[in-house]
Backbone as CSV, one residue per row, in Angstrom:
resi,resn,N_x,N_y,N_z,CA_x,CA_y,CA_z,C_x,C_y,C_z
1,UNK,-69.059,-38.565,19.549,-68.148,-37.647,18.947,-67.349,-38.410,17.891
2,UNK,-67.292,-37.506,16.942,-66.579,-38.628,15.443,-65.278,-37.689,15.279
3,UNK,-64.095,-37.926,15.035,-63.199,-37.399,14.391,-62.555,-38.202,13.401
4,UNK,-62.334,-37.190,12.658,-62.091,-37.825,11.158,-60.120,-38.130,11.188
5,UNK,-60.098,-39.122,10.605,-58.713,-39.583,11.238,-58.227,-38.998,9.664
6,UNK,-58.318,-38.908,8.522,-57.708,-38.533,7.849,-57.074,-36.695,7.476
7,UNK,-57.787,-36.176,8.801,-57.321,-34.410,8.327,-56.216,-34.500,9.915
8,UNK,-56.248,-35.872,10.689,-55.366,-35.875,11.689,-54.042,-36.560,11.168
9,UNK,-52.593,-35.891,11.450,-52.099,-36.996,10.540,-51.090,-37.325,12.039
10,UNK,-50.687,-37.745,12.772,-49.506,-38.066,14.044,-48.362,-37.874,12.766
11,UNK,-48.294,-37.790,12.115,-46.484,-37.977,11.460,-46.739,-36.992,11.072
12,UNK,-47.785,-36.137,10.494,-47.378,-34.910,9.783,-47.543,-34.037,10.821
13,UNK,-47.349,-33.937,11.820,-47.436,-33.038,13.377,-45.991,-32.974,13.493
14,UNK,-45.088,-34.476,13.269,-44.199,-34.460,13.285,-43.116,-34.092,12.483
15,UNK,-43.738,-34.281,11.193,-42.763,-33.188,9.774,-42.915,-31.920,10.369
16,UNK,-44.158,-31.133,11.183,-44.060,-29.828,10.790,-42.858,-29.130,11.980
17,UNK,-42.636,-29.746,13.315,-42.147,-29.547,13.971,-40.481,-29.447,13.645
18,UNK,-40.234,-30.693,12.977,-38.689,-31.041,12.614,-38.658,-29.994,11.781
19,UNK,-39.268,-29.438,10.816,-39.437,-28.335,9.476,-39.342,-27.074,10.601
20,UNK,-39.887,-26.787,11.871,-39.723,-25.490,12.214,-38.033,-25.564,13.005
21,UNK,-37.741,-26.817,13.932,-36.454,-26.769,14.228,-35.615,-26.427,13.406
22,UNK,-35.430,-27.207,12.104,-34.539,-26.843,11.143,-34.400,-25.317,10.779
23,UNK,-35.366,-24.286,10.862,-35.688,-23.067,9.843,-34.950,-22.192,11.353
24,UNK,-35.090,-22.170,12.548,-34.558,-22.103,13.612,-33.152,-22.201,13.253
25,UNK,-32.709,-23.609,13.385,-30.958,-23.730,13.331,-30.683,-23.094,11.984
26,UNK,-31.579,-23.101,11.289,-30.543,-22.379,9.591,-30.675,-21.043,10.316
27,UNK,-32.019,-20.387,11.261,-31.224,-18.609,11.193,-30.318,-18.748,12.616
28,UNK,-30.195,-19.580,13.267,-28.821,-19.590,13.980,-27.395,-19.084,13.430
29,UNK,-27.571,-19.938,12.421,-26.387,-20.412,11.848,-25.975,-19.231,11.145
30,UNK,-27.069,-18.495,10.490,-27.048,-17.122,9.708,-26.144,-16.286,10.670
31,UNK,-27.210,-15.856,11.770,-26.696,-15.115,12.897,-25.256,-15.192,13.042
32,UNK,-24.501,-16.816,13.375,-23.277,-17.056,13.546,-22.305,-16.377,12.579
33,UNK,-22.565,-16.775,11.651,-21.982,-16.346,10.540,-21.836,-14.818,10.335
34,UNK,-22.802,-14.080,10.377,-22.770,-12.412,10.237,-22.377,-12.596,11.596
35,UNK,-22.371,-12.692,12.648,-21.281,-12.350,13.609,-20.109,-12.742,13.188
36,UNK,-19.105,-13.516,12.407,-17.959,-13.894,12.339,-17.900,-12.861,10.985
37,UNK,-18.725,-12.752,10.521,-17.934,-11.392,9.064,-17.960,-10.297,9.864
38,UNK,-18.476,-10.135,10.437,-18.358,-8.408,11.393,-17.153,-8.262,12.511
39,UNK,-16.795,-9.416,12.966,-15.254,-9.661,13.196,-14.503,-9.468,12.507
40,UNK,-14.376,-10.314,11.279,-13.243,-10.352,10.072,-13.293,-9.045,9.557
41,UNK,-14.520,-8.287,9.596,-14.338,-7.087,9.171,-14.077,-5.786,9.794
42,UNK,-13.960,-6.163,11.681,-13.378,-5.041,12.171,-11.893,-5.507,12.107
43,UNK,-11.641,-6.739,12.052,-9.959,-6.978,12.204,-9.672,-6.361,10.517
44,UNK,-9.835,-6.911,9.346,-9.500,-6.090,8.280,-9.219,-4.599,8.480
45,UNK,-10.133,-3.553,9.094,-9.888,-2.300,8.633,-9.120,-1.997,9.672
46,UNK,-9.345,-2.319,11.034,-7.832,-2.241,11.945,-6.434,-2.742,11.575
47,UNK,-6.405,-3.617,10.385,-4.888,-4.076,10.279,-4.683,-3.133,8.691
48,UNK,-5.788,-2.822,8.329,-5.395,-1.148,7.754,-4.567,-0.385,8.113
49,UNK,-4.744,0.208,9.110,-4.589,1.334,9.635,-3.465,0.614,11.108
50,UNK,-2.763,-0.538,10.414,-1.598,-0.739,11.914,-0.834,-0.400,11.586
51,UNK,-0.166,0.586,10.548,0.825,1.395,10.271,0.641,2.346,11.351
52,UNK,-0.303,2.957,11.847,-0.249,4.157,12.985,0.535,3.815,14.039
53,UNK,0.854,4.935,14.377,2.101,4.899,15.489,0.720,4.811,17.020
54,UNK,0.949,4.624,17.965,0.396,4.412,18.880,0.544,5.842,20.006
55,UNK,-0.398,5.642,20.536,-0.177,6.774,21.349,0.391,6.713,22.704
56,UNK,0.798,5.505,23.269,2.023,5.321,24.105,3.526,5.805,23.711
57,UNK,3.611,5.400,22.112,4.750,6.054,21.430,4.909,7.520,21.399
58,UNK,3.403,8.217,21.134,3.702,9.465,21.438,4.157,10.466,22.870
59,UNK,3.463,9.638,23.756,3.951,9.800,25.046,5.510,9.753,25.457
60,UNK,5.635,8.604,25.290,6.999,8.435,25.371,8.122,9.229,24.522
61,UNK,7.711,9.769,23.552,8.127,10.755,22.196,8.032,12.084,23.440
62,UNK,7.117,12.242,24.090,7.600,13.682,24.917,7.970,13.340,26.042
63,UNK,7.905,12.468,26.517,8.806,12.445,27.876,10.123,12.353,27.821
64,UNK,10.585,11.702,26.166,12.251,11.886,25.796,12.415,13.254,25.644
65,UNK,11.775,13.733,25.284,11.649,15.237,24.233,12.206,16.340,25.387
66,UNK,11.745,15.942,26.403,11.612,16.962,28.150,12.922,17.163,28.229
67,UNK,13.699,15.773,27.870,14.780,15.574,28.757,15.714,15.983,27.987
68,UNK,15.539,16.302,26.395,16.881,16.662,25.559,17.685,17.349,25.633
69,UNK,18.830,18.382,25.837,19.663,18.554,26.309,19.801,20.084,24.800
70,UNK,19.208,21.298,25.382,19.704,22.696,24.427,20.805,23.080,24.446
71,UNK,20.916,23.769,23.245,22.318,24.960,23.221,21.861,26.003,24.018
72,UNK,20.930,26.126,24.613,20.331,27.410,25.406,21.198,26.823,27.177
73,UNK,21.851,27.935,27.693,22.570,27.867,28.447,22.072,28.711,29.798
74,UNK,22.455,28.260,30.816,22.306,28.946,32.165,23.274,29.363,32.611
75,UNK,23.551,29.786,34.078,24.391,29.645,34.973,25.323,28.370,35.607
76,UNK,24.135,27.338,35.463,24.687,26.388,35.677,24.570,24.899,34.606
77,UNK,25.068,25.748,33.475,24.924,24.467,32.144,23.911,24.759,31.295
78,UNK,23.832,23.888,29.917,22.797,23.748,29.027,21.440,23.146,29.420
79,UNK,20.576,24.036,29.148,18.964,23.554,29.892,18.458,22.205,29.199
80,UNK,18.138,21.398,29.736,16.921,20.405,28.951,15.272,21.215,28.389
81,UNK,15.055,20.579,27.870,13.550,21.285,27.217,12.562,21.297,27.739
82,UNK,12.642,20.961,29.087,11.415,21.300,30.081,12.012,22.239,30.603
83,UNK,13.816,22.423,31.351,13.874,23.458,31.570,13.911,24.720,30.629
84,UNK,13.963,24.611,29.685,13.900,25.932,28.420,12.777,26.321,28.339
85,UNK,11.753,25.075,28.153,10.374,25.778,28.322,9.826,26.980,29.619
86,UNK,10.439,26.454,30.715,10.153,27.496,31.681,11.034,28.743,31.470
87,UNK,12.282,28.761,31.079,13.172,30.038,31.271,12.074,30.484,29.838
88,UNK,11.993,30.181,28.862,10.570,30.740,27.849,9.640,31.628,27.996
89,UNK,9.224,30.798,29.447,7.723,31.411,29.887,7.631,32.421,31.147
90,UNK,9.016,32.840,31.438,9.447,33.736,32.715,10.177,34.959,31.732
91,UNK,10.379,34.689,30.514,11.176,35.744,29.828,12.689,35.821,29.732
92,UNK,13.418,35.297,30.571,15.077,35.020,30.831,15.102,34.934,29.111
93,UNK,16.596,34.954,28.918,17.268,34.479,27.740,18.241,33.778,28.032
94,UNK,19.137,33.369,27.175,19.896,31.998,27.453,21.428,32.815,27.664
95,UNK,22.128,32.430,28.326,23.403,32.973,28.712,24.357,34.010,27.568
96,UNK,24.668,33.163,26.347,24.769,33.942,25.345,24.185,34.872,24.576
97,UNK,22.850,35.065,25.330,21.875,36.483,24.876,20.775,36.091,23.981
98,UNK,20.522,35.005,23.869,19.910,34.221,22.892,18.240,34.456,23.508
99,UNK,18.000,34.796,23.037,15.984,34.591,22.929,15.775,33.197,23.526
100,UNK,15.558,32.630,24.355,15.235,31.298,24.836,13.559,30.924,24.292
101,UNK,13.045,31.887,24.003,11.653,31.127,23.002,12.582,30.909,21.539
102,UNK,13.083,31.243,21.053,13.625,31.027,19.779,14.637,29.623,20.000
103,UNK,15.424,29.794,20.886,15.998,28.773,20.686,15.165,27.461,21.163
104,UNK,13.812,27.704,22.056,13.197,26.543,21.997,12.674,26.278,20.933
105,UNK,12.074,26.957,20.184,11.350,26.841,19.493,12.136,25.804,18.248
106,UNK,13.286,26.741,17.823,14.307,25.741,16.743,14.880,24.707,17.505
107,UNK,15.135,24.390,18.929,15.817,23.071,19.388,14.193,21.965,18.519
108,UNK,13.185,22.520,18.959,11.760,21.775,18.579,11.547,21.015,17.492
109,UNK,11.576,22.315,16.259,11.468,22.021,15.350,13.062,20.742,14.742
110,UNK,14.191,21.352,14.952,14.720,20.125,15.146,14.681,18.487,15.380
111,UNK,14.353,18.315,16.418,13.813,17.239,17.093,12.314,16.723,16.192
112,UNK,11.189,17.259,16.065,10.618,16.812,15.338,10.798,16.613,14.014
113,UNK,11.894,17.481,13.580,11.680,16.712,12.061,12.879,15.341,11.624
114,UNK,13.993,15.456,12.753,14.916,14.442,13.054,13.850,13.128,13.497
115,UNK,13.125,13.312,14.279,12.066,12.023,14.645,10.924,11.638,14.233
116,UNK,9.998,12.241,13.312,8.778,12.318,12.739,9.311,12.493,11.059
117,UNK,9.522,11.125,9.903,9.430,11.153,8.574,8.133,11.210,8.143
118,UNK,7.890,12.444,7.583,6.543,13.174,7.473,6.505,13.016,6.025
119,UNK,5.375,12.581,5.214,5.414,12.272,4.294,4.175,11.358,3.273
120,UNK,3.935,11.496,1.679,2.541,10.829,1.801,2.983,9.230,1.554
121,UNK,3.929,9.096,1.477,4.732,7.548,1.272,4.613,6.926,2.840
122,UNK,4.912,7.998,3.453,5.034,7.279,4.982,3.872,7.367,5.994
123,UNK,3.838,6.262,7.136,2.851,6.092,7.981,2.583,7.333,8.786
124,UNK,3.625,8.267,8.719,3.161,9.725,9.513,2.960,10.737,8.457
125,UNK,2.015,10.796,8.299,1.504,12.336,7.366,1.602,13.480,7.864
126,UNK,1.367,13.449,8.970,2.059,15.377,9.693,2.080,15.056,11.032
127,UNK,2.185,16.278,11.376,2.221,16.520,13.257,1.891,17.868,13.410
128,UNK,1.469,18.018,14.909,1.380,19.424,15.438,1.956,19.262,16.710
129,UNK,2.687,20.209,17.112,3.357,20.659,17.971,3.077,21.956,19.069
130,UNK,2.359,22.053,20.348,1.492,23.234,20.868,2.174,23.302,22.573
131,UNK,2.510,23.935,23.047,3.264,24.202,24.154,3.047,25.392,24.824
132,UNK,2.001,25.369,25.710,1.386,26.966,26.298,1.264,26.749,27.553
133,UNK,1.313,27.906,28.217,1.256,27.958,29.763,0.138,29.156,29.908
134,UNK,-0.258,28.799,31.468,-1.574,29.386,32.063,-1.572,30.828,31.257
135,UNK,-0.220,31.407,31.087,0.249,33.098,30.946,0.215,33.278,29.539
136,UNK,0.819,32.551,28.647,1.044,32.895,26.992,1.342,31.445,26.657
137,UNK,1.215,31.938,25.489,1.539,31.020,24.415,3.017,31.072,24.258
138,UNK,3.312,29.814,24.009,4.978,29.650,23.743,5.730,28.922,22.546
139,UNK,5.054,28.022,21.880,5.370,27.733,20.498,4.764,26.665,19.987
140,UNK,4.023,26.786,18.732,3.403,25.723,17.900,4.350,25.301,17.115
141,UNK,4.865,24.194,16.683,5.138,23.774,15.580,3.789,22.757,14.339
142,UNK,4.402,22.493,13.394,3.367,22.083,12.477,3.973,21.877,11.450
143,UNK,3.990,20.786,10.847,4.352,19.943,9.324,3.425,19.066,8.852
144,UNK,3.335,18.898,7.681,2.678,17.827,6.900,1.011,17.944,6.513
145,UNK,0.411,16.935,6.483,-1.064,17.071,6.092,-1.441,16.686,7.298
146,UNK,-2.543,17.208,7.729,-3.552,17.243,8.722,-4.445,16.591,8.451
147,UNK,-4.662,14.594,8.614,-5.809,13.601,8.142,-6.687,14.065,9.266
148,UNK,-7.893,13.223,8.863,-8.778,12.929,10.105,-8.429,11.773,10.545
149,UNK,-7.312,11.337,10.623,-6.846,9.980,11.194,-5.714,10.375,12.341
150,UNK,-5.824,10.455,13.323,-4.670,10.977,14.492,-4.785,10.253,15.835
151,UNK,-3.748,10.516,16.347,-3.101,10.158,17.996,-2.641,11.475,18.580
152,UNK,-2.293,10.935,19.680,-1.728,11.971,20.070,-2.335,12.240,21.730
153,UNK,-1.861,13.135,22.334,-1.771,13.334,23.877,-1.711,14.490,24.183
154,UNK,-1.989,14.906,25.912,-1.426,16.189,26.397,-0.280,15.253,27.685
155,UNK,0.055,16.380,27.632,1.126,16.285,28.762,1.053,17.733,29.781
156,UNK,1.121,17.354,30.752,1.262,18.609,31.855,2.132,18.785,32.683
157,UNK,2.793,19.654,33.173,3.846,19.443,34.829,3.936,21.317,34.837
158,UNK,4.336,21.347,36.203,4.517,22.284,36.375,5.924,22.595,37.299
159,UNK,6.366,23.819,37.145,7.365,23.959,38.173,7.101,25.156,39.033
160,UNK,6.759,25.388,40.398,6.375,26.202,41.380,5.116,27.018,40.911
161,UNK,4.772,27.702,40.535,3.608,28.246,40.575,3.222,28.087,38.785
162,UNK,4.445,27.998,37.852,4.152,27.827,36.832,3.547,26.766,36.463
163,UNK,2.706,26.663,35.443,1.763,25.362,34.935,2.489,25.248,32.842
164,UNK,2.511,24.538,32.565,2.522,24.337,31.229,1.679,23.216,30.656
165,UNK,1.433,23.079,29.292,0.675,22.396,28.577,1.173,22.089,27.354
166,UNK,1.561,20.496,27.159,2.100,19.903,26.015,1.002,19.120,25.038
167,UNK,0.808,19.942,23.934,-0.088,18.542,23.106,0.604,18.532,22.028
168,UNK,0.249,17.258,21.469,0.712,16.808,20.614,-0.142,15.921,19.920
169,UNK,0.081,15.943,18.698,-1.036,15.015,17.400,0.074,14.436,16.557
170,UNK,-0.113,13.620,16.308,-0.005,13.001,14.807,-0.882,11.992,13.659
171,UNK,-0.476,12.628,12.507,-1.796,12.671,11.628,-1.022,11.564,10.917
172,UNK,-2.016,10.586,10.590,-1.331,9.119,9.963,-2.467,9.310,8.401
């Protein structure tokens, strides 16, 4: 048996190997790299958009909201706005004869536009405001532009057989 030693080379077995490691670590390295721009580029468009208010903030925006304190009056004092919402949704009016959906409705609108700077300068572009129970509807509010960019929550509680439903958006 003859083999021809010149189409055998031992070192060029060995160029071709080191030549495929290398072509290996360069698309490693590629890989690495487009993984670290696809980072940099979800952190870029998230620190876009960190002007948005968070939606813990909005939460917390209605659990203050519950507790605010109306000119709508009872028997025994001025209602908070969870209790107004229910005297609302049972029909009562407020001691002084007052429509208790009306005066929720304007304590509302109040409050949101005292707490929400709505605006195209500012990080809140609008809001919606929706407050309904199992029985009727009880009052929307609504300002500003409506993005496809939003937060926002429901909220629920009930008092004895009544159920209500709080949502809320805001459009950044």
């Amino acid at each position: 048996m003859f083999i021809r030693r010149d189409n055998y080379n031992l070192s060029g077995n060995i160029m071709k190997r080191k030549g495929q490691e290398e072509m290996v670590g360069f698309a490693l390295i590629l890989i690495v790299v487009g993984i670290v721009v696809l980072v940099f580029l979800a952190i870029s468009l998230n620190k876009r958009g960190s002007e948005n208010i968070n939606s813990v903030e909005t939460d917390s925006f209605v659990q203050s909201m519950l507790q605010y304190t109306s000119n709508c009056q009872d028997s025994f004092g001025n209602l908070s706005i969870k209790d107004l919402i229910f005297t609302c949704n049972s029909g009562k009016d407020c001691l002084d004869g007052m429509d208790s959906c009306s005066a929720l409705n304007s304590t509302l609108i109040d409050i949101m536009n005292k707490s929400w700077n709505v605006g195209p300068e500012n990080p809140t572009r609008g809001y919606e405001l929706n407050i309904t129970s199992h029985t009727k509807y009880l009052t929307y509010i609504d300002r500003g532009e409506h993005t496809s960019n939003s937060i926002g929550g429901s909220q629920d509680f009930s008092k004895g057989p009544e159920s209500v439903i709080i949502l809320m958006k805001i459009y950044s």
